[in-house]
N, CA, C and O atoms as a GROMACS GRO file, in nm:
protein
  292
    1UNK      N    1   1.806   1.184   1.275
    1UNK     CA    2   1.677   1.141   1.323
    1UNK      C    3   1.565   1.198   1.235
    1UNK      O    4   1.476   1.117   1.207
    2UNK      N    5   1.552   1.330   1.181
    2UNK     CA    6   1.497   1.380   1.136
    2UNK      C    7   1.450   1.299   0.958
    2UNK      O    8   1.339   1.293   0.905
    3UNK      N    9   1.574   1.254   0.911
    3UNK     CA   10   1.582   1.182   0.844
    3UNK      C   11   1.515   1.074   0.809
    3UNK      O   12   1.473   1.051   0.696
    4UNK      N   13   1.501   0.990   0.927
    4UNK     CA   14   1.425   0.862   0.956
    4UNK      C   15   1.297   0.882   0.947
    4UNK      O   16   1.224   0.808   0.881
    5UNK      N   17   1.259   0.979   1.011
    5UNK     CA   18   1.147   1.008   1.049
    5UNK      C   19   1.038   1.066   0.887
    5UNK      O   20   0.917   1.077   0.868
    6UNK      N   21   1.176   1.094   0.790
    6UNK     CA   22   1.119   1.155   0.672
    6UNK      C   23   1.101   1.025   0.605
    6UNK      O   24   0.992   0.988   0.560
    7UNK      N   25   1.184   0.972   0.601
    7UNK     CA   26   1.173   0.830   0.520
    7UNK      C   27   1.025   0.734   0.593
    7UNK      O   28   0.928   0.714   0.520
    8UNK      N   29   1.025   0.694   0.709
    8UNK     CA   30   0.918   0.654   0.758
    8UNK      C   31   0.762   0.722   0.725
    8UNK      O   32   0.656   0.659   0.734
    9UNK      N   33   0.773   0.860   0.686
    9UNK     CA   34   0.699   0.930   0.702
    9UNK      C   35   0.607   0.856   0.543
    9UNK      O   36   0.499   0.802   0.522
   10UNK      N   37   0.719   0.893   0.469
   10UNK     CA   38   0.724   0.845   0.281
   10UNK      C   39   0.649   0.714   0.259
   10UNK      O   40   0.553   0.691   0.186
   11UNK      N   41   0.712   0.640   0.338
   11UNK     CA   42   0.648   0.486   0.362
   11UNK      C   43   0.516   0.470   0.395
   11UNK      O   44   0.442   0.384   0.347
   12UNK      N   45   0.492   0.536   0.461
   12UNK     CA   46   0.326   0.558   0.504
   12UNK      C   47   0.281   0.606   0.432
   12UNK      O   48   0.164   0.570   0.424
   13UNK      N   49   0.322   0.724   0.321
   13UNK     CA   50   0.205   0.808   0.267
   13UNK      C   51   0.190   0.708   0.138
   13UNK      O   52   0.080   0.710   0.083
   14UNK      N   53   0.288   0.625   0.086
   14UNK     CA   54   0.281   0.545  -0.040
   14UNK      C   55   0.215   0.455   0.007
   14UNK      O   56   0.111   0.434  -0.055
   15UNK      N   57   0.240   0.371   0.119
   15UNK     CA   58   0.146   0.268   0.123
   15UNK      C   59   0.021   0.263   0.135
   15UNK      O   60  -0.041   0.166   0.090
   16UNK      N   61  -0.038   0.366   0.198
   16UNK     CA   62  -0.151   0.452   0.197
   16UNK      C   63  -0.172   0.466   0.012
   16UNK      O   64  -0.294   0.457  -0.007
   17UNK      N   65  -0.143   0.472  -0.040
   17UNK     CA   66  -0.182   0.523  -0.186
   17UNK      C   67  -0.219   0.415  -0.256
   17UNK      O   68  -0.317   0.398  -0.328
   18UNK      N   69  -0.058   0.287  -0.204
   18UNK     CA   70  -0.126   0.160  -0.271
   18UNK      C   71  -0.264   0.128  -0.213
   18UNK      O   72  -0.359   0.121  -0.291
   19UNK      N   73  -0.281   0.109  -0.090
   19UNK     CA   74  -0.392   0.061  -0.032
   19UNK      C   75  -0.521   0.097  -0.101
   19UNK      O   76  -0.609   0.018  -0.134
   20UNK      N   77  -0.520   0.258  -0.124
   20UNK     CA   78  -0.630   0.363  -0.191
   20UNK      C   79  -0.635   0.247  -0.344
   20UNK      O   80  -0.746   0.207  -0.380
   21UNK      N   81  -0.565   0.224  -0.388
   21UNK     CA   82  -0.574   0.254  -0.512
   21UNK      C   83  -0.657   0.096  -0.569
   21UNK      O   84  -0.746   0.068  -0.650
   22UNK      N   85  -0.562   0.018  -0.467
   22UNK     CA   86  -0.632  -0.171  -0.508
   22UNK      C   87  -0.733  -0.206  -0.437
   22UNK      O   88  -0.740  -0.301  -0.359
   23UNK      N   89  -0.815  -0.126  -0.464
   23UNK     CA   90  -0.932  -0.169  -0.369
   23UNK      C   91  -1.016  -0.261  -0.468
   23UNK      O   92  -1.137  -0.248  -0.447
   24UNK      N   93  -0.989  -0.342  -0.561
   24UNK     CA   94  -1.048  -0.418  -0.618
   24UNK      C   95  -1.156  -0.454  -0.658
   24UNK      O   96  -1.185  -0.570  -0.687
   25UNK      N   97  -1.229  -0.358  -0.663
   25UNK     CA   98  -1.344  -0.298  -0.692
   25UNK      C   99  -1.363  -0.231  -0.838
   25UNK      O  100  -1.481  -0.204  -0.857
   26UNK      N  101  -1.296  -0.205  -0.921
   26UNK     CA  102  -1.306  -0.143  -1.064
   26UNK      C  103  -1.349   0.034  -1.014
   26UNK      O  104  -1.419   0.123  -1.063
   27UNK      N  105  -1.287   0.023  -0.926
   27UNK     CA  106  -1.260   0.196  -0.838
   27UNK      C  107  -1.410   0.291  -0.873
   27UNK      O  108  -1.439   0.403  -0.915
   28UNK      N  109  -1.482   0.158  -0.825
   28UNK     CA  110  -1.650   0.260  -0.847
   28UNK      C  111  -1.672   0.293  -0.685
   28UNK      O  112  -1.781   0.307  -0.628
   29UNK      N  113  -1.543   0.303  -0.627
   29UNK     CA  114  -1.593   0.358  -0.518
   29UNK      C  115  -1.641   0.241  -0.357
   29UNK      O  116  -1.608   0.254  -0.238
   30UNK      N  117  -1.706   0.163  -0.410
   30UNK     CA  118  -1.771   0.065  -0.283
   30UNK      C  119  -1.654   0.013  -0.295
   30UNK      O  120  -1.571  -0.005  -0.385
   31UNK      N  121  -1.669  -0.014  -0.146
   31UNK     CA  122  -1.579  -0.121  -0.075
   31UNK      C  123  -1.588  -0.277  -0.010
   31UNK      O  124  -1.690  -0.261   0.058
   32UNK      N  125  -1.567  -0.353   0.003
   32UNK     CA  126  -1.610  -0.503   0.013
   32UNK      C  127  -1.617  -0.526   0.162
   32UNK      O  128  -1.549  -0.471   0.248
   33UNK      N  129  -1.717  -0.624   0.180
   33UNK     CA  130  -1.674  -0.650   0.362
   33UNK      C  131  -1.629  -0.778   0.404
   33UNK      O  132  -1.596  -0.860   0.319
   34UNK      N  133  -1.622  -0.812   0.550
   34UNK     CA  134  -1.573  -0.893   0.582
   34UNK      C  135  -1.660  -1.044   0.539
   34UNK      O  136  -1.618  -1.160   0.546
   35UNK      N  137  -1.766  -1.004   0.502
   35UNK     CA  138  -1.934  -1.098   0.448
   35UNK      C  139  -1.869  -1.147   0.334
   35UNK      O  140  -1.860  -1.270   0.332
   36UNK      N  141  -1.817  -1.084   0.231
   36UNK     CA  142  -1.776  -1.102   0.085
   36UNK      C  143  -1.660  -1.166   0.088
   36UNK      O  144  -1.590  -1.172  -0.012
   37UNK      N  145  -1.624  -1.224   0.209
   37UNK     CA  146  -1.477  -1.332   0.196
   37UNK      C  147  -1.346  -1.239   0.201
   37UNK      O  148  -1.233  -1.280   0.175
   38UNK      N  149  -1.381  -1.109   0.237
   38UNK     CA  150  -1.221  -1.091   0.307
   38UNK      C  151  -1.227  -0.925   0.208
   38UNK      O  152  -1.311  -0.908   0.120
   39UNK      N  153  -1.105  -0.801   0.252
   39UNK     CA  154  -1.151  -0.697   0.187
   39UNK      C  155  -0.994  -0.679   0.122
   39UNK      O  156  -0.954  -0.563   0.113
   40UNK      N  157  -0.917  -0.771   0.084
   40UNK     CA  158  -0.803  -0.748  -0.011
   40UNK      C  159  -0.831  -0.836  -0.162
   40UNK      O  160  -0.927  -0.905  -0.196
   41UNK      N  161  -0.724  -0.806  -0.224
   41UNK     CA  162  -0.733  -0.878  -0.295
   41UNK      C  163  -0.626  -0.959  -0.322
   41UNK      O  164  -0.532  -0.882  -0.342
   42UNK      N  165  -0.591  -1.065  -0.334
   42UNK     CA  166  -0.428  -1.138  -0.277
   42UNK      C  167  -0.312  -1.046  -0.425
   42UNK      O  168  -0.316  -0.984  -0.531
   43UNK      N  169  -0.265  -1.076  -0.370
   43UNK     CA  170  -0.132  -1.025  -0.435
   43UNK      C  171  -0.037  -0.905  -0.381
   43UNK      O  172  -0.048  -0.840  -0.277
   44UNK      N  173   0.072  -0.895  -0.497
   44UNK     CA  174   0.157  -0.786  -0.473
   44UNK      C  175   0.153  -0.661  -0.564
   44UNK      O  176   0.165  -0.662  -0.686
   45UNK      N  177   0.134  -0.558  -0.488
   45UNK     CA  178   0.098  -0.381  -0.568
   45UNK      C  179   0.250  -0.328  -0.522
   45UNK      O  180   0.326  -0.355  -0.429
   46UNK      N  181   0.254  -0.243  -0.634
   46UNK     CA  182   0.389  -0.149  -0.605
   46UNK      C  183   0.351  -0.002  -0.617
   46UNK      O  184   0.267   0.018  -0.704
   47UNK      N  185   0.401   0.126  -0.539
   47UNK     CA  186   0.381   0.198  -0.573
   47UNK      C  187   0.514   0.300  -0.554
   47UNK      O  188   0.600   0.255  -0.479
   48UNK      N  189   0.532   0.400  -0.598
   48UNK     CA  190   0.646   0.468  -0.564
   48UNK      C  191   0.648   0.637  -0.605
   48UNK      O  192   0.598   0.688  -0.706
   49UNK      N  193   0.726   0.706  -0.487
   49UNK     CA  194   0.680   0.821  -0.452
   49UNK      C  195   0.852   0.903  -0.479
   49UNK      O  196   0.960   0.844  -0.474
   50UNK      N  197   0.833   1.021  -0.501
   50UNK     CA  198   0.941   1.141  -0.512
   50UNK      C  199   1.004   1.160  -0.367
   50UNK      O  200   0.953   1.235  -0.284
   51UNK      N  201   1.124   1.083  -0.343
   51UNK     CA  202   1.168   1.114  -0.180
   51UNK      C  203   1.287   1.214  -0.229
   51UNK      O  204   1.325   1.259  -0.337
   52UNK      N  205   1.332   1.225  -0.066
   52UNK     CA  206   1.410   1.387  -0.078
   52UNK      C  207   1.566   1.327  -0.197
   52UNK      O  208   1.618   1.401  -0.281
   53UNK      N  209   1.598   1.216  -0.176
   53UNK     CA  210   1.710   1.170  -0.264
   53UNK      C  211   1.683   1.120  -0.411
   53UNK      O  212   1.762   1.108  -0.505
   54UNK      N  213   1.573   1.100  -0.403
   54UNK     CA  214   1.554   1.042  -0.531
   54UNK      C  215   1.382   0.972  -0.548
   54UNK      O  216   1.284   1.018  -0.490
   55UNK      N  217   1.380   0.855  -0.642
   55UNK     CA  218   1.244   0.798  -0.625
   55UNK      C  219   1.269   0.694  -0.510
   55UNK      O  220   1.384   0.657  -0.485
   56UNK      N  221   1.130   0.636  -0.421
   56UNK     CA  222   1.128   0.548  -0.349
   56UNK      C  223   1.010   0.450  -0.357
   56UNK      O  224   0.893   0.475  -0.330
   57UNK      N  225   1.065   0.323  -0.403
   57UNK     CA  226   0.936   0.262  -0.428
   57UNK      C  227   0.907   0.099  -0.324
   57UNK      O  228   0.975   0.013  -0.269
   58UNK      N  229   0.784   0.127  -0.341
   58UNK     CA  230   0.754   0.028  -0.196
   58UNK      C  231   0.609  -0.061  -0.278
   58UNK      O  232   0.512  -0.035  -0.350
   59UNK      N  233   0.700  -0.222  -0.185
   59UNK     CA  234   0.615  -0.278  -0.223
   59UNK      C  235   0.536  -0.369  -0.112
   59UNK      O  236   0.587  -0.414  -0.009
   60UNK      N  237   0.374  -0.391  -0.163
   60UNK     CA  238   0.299  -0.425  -0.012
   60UNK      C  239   0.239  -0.562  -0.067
   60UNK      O  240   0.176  -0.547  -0.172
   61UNK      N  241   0.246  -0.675  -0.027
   61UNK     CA  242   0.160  -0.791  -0.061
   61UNK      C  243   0.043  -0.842   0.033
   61UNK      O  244   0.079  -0.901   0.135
   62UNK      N  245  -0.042  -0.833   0.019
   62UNK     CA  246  -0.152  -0.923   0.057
   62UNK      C  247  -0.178  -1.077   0.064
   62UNK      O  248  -0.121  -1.160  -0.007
   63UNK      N  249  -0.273  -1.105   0.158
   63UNK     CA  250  -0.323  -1.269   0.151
   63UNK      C  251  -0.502  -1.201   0.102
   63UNK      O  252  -0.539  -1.091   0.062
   64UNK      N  253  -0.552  -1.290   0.122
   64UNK     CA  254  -0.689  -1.230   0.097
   64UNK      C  255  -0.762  -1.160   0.212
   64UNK      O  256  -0.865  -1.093   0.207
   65UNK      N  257  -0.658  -1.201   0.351
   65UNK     CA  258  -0.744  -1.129   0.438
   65UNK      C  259  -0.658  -1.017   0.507
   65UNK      O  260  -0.723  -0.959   0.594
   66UNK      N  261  -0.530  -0.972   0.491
   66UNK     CA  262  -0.436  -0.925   0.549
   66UNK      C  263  -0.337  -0.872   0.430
   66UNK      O  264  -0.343  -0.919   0.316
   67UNK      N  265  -0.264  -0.792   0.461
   67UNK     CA  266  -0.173  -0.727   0.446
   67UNK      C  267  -0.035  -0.820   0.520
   67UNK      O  268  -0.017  -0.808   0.641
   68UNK      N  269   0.064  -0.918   0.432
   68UNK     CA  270   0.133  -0.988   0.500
   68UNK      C  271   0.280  -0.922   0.472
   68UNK      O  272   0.357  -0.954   0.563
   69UNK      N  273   0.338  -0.846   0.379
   69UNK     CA  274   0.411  -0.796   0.366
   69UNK      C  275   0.445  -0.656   0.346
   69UNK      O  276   0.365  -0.613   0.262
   70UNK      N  277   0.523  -0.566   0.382
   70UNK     CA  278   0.579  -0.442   0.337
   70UNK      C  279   0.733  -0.430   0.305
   70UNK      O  280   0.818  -0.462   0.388
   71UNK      N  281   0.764  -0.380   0.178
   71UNK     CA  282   0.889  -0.366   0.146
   71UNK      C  283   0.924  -0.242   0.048
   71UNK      O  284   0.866  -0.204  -0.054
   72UNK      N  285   1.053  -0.186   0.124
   72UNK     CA  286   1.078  -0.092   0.058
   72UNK      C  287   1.198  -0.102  -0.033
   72UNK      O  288   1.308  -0.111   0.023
   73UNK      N  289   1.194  -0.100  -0.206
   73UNK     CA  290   1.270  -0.150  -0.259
   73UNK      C  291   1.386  -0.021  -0.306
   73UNK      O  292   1.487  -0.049  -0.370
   0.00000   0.00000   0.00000
């Protein structure tokens, strides 16, 4: 259980990082609103993190207004 809970844990902190990171903005910081047609930017980001077995990399796709996928590859 403990296990799961580490792996789940991993999943969150990377996707969290992708999220941080594509903010589609040229990372000056501002963020877009719901006024500006939506606050993603469509596509698929990958990011991947040091888990207790090895690397784990996860990938998250967007629509322009949502977050429609998560996968951990």
């Amino acid at each position: 259980m403990k296990r799961l809970w580490s792996k789940l844990s991993l999943v969150l902190l990377i996707s969290c990082m992708v999220l941080s990171a594509c903010d589609g903005n040229g990372g000056n910081g501002n963020t877009s609103s719901m006024s500006d047609g939506g606050i993603y930017k469509a596509g698929i980001y990958t990011g991947s993190g040091e888990g207790i077995n090895g690397a784990v990399t996860v990938e998250v796709t967007f629509s322009d207004e949502e977050i429609t996928d998560i996968k951990v590859i």
